[in-house]
TIRO-2110 file (N, C-alpha, C; in Angstrom, 1 decimal):
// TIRO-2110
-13.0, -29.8, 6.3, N, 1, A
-11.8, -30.6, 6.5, CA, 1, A
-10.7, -30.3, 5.5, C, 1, A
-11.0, -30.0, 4.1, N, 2, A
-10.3, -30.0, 3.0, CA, 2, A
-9.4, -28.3, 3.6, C, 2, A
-9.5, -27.3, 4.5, N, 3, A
-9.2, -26.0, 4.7, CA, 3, A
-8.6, -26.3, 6.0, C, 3, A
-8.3, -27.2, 6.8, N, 4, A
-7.4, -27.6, 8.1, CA, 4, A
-6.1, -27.1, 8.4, C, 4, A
-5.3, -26.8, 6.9, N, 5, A
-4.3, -26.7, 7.1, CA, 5, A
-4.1, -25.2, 7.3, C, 5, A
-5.1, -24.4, 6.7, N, 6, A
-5.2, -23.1, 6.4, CA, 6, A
-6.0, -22.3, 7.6, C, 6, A
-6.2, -23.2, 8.5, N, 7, A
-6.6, -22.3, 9.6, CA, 7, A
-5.6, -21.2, 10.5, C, 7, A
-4.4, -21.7, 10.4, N, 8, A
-3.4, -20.8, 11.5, CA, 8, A
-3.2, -19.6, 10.6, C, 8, A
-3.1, -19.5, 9.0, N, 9, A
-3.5, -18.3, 8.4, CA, 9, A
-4.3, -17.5, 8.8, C, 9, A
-6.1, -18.0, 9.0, N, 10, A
-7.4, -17.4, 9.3, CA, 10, A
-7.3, -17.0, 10.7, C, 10, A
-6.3, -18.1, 11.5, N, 11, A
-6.3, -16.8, 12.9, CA, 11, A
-5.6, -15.8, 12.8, C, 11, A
-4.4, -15.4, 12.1, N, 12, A
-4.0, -14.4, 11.7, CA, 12, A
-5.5, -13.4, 11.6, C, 12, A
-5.6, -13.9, 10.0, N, 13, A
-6.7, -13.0, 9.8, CA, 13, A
-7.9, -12.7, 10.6, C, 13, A
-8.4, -13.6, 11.8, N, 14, A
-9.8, -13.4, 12.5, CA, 14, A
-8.6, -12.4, 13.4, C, 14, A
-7.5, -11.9, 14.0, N, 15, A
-6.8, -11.2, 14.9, CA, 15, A
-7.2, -10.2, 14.5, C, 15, A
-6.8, -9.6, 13.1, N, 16, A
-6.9, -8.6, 12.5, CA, 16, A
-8.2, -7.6, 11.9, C, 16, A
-9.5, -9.0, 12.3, N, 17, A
-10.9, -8.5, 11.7, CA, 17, A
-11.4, -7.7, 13.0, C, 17, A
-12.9, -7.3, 13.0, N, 18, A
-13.8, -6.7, 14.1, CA, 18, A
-14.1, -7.6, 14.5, C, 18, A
-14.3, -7.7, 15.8, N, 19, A
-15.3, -8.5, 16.5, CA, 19, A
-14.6, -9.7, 17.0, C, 19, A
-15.4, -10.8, 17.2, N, 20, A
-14.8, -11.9, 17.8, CA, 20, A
-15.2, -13.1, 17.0, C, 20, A
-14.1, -14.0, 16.4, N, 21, A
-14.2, -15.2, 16.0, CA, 21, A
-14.1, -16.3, 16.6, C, 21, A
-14.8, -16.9, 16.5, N, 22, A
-15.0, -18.6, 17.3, CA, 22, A
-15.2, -20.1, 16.4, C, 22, A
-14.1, -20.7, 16.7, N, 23, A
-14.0, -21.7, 15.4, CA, 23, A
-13.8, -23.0, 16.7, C, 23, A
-15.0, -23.8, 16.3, N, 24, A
-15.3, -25.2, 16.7, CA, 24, A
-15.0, -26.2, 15.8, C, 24, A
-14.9, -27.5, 16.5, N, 25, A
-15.1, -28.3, 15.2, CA, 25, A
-13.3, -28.8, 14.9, C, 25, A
-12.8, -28.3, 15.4, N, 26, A
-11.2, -28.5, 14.2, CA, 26, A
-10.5, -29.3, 15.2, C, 26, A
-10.8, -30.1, 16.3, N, 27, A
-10.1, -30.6, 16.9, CA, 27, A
-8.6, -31.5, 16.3, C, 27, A
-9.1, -31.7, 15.0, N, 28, A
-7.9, -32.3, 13.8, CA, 28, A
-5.9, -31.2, 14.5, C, 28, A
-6.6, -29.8, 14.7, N, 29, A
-5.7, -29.3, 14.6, CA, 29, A
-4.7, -29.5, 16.0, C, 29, A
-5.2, -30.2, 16.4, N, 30, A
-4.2, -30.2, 17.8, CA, 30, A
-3.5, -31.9, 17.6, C, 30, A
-3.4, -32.5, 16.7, N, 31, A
-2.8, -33.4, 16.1, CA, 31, A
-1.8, -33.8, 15.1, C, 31, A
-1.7, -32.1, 14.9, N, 32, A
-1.1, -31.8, 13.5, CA, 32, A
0.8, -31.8, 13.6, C, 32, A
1.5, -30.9, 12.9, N, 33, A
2.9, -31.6, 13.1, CA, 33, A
3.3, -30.7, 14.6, C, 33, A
2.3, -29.8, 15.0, N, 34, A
2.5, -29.3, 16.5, CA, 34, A
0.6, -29.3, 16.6, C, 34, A
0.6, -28.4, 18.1, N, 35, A
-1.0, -28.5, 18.6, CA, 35, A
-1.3, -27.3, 18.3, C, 35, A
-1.9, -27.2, 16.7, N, 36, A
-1.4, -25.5, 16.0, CA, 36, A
-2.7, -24.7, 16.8, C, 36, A
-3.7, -25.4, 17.7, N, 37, A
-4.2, -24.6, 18.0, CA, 37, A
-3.4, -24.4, 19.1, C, 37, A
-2.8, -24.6, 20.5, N, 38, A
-2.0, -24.3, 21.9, CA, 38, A
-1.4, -23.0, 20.9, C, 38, A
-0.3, -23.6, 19.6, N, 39, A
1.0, -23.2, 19.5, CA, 39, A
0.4, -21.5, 18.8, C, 39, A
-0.7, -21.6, 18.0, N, 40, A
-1.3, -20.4, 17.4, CA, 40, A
-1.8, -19.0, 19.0, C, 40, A
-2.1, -20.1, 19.3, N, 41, A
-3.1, -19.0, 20.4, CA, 41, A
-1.4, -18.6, 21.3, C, 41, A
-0.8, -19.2, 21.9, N, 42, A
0.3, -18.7, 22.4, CA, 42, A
1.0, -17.5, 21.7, C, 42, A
1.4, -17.7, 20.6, N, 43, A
1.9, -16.7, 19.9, CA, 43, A
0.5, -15.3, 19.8, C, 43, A
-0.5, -15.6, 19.5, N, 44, A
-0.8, -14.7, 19.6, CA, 44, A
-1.4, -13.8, 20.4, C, 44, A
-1.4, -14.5, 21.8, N, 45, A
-0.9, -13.5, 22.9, CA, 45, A
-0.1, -13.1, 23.2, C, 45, A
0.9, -13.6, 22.9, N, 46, A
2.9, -13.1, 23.0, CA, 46, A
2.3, -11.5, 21.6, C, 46, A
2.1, -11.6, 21.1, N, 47, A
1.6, -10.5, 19.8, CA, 47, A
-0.1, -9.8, 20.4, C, 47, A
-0.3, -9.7, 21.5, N, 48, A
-1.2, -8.8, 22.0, CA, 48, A
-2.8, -8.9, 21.9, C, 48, A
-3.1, -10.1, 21.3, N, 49, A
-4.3, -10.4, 20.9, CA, 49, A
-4.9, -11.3, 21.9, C, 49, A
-5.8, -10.9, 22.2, N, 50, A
-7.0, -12.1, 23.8, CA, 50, A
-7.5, -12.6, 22.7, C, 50, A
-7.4, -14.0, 23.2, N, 51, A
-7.6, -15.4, 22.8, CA, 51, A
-8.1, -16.3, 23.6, C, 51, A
-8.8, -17.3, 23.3, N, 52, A
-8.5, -18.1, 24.4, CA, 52, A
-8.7, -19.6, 23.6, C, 52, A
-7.9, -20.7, 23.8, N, 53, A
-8.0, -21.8, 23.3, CA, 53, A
-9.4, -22.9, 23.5, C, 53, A
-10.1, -23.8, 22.9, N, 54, A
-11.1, -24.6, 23.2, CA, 54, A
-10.5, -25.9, 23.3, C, 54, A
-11.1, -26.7, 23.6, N, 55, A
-10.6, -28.2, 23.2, CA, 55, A
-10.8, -28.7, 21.4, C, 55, A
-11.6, -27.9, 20.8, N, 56, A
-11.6, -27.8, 19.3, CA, 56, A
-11.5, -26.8, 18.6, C, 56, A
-11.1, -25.7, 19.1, N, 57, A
-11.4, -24.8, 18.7, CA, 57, A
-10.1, -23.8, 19.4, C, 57, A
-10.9, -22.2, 19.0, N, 58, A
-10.3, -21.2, 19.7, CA, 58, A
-11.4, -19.9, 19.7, C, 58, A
-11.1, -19.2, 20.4, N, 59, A
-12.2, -17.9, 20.5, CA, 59, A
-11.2, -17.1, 20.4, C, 59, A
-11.2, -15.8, 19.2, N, 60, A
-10.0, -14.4, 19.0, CA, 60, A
-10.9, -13.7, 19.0, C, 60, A
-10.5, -12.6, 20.0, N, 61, A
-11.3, -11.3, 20.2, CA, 61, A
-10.0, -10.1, 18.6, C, 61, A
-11.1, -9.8, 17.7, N, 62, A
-10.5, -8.9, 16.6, CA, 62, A
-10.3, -7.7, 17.1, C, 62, A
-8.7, -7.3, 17.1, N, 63, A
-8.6, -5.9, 17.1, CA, 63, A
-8.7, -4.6, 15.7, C, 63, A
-9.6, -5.4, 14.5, N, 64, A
-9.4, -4.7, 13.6, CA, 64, A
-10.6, -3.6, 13.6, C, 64, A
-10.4, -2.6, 12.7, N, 65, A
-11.6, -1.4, 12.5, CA, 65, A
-11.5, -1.0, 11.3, C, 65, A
-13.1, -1.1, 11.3, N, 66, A
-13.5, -1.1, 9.5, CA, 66, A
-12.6, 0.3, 9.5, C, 66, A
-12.0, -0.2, 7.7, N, 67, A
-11.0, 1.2, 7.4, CA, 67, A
-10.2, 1.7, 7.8, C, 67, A
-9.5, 0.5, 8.7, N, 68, A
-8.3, 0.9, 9.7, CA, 68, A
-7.1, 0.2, 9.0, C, 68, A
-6.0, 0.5, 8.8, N, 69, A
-5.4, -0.4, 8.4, CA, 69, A
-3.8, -0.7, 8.9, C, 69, A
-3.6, 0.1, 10.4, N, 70, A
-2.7, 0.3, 11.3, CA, 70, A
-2.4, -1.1, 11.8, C, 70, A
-1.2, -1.1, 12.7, N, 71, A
-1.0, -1.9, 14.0, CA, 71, A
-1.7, -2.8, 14.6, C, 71, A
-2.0, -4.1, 14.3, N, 72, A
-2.8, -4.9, 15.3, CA, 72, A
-1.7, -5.7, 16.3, C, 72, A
-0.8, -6.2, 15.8, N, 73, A
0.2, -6.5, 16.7, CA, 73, A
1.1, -6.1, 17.6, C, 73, A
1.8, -6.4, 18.3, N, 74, A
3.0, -5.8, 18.9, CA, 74, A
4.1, -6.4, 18.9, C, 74, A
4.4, -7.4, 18.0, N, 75, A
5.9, -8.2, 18.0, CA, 75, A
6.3, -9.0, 19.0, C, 75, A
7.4, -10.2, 18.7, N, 76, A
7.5, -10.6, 20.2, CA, 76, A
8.3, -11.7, 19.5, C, 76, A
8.3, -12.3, 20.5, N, 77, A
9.4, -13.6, 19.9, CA, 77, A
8.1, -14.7, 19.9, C, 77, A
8.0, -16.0, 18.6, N, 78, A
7.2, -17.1, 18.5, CA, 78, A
7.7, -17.9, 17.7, C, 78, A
7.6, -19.1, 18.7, N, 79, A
8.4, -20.3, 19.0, CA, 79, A
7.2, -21.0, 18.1, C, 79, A
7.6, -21.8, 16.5, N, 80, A
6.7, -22.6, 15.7, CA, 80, A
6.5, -23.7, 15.9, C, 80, A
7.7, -23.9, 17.4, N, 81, A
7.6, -25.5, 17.0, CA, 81, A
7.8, -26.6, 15.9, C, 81, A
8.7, -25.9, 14.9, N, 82, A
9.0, -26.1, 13.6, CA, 82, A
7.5, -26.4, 12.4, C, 82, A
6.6, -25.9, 12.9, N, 83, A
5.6, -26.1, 12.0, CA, 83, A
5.8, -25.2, 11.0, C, 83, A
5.7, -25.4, 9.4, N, 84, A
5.9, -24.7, 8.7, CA, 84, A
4.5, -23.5, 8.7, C, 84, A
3.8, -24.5, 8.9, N, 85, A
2.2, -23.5, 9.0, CA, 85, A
2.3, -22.3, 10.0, C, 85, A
2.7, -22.7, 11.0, N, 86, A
2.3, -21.8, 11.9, CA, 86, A
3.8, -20.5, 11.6, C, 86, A
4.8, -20.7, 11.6, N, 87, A
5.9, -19.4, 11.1, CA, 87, A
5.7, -18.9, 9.7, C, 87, A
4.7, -19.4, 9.1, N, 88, A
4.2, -18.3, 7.8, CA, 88, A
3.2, -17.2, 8.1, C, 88, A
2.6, -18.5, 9.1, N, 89, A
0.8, -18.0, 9.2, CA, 89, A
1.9, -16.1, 10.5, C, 89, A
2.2, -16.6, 11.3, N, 90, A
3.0, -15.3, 12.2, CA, 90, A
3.6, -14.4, 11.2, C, 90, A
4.8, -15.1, 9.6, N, 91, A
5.4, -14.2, 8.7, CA, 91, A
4.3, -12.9, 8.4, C, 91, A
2.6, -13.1, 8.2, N, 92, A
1.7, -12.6, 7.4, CA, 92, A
1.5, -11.6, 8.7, C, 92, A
1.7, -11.8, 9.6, N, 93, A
1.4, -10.6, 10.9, CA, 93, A
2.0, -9.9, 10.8, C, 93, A
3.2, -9.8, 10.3, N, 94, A
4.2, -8.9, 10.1, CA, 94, A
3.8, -8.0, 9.3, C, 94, A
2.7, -7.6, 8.2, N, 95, A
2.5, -6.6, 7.7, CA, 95, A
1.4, -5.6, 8.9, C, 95, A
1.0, -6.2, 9.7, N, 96, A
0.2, -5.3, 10.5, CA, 96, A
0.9, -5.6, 12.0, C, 96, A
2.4, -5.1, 12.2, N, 97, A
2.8, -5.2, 13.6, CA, 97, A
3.8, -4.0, 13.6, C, 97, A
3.5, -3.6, 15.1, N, 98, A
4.3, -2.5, 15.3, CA, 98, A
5.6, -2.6, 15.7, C, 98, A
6.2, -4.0, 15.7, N, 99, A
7.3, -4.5, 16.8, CA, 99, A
7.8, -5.7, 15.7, C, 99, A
9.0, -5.9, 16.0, N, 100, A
9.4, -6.7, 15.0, CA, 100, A
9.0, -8.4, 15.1, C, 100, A
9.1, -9.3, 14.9, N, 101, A
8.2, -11.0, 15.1, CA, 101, A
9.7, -11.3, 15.1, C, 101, A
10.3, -12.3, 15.8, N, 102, A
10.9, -13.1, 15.6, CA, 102, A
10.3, -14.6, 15.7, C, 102, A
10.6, -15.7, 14.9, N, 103, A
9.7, -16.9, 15.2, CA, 103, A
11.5, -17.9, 15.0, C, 103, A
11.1, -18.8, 15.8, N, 104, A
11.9, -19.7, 16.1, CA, 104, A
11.8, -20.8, 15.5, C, 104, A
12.5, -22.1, 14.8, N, 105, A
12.3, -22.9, 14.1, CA, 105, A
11.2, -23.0, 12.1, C, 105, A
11.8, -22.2, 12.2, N, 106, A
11.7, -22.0, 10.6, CA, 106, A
12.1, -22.9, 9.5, C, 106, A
12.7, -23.5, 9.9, N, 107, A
13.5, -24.4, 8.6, CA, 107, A
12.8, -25.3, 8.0, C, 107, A
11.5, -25.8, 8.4, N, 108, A
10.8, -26.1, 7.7, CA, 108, A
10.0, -25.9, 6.4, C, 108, A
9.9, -24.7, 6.8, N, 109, A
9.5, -23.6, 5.8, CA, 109, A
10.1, -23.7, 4.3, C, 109, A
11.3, -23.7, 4.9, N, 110, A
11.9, -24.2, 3.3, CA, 110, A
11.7, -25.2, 2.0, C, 110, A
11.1, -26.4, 3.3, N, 111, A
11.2, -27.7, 2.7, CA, 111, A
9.6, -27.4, 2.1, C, 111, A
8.7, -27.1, 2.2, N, 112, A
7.2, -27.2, 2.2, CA, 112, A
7.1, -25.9, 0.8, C, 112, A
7.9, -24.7, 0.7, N, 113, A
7.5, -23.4, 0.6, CA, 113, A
9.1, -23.5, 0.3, C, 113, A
10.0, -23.3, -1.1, N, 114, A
10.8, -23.2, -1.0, CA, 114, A
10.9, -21.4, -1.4, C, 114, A
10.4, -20.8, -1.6, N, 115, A
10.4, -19.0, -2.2, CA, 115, A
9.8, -18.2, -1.4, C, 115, A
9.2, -19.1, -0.1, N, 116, A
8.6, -18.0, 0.4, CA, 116, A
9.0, -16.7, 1.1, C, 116, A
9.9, -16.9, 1.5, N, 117, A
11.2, -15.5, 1.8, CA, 117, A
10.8, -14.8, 0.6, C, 117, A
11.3, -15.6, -0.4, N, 118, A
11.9, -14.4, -1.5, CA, 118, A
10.5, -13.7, -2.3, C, 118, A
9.4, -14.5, -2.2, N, 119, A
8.2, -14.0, -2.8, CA, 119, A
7.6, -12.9, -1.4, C, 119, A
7.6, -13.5, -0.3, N, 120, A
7.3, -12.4, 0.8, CA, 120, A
7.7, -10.7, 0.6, C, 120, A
8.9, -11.0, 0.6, N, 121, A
9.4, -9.9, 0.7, CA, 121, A
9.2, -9.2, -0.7, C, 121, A
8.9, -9.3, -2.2, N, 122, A
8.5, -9.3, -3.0, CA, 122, A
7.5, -8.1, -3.3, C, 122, A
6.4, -8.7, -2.0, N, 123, A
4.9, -8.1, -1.7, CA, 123, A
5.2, -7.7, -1.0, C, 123, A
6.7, -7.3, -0.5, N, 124, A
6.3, -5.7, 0.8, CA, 124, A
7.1, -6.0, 2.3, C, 124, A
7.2, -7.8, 2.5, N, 125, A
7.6, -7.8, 4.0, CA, 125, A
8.6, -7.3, 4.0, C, 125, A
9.6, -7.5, 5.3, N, 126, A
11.2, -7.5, 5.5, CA, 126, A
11.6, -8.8, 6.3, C, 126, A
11.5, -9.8, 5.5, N, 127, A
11.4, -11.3, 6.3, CA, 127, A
13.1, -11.3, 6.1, C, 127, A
14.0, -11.9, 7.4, N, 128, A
15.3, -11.8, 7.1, CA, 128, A
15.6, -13.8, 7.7, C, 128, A
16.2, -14.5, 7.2, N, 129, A
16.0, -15.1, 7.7, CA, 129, A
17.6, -15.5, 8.1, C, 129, A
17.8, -16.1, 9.9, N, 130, A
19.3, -16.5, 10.0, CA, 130, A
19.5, -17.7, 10.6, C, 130, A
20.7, -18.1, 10.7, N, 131, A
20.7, -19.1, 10.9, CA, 131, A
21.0, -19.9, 12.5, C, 131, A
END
């Protein structure tokens, strides 16, 4: 319960591992300041990854390979629904996407995370952000 918030990060990350991840249990998250599980799994099939949502959960089939450290995405446009969680958790895809992300409703982000642009980009992204 105490790691709730940090799940739309981990589907990032379960996108990018081998194999397939299945996370039950979190029904919390479809309550949250969007239904970060609908709004996570959407985007990342707009970004090329088979998914499929649960009523608590989600199932992500991993496109990653041990020692690979190419392209798992393909860019696309994702709509956060101004969740600050979920347009960071998509900013972090951006180091492994072949296509540019644009995410919609960001301005949150500010309020929660005021540096996170500036520390992002810091460690390598090219997060641009407009208005």
């Amino acid at each position: 319960p105490l790691a709730i918030d940090e799940f739309p990060a981990l589907f990032i990350a379960a996108a990018c591992a081998e194999g397939q991840t299945v996370l039950t249990g979190a029904a919390e998250l479809r309550v949250k300041e969007s239904d970060r599980i609908q709004v996570m799994a959407d985007g990342l099939k707009t970004m090329g990854i088979d998914c499929t949502p649960t009523d608590d959960g989600i199932i992500i089939e991993g496109k990653g390979r041990s020692g690979e450290w190419g392209a798992i995405f393909t860019g696309g446009e994702i709509e956060s629904h101004h969740d600050h969680r979920i347009a960071m958790s998509f900013s972090m895809a951006g180091l492994r996407t072949s296509g540019e992300i644009k995410i919609i409703g960001t301005e949150t982000v500010a309020t929660s995370f005021p540096t996170f642009t500036q520390l992002s980009n810091q460690a390598g992204l090219a997060i641009q952000v407009t208005e």
